[in-house]
N, C-alpha and C positions, 0 to 999 in steps of 0.2 A: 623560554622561561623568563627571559632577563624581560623582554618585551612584559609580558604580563604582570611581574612587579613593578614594573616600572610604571604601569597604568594605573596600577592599585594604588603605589603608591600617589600619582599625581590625584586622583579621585579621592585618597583621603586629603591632600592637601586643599584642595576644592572646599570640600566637607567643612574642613575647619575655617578656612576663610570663610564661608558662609555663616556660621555658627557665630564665629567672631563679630562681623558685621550684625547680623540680627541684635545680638546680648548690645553692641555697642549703640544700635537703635533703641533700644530699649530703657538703655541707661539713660540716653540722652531725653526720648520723652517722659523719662519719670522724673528726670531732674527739670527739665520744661512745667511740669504739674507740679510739682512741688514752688517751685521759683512763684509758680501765679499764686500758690496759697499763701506764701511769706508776703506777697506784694499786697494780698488783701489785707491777712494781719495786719501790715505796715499801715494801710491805709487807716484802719480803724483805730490802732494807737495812734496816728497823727488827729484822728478828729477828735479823740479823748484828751489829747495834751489842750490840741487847739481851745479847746470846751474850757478844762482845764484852767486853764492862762485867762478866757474871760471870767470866770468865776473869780479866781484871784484878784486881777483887774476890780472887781466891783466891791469885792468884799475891801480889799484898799481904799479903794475911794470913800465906800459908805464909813470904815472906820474914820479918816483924815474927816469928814464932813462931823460926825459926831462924837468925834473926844474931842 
């Protein structure tokens, strides 16, 4: 009897270590997908400031040239 809980129990322990590990794969490629979406956002507000900063840039200068 002890033998056989003892198996059951080592078979749920398995179980969950398996479970664990999957969820913790899981977590980690959803937070890898997520990381590449922030980095695209990132990207596209750095071209917009970049844009940005030239406009400023010209609208500066066109005023300094005529006031």
């Amino acid at each position: 009897m002890k033998k056989q809980f003892s198996k059951k129990q080592s078979n749920q322990d398995e179980d969950y270590v398996k479970r664990s590990q999957a969820e913790m794969q899981r977590r980690f490629v959803d937070l890898q997908f997520k990381r590449s979406e922030l980095e695209k956002q990132l990207k596209l507000v750095n071209e917009v400031l970049f844009s940005l900063g030239r406009e400023m840039e010209e609208h500066f200068s066109y005023n300094q040239l005529y006031k």
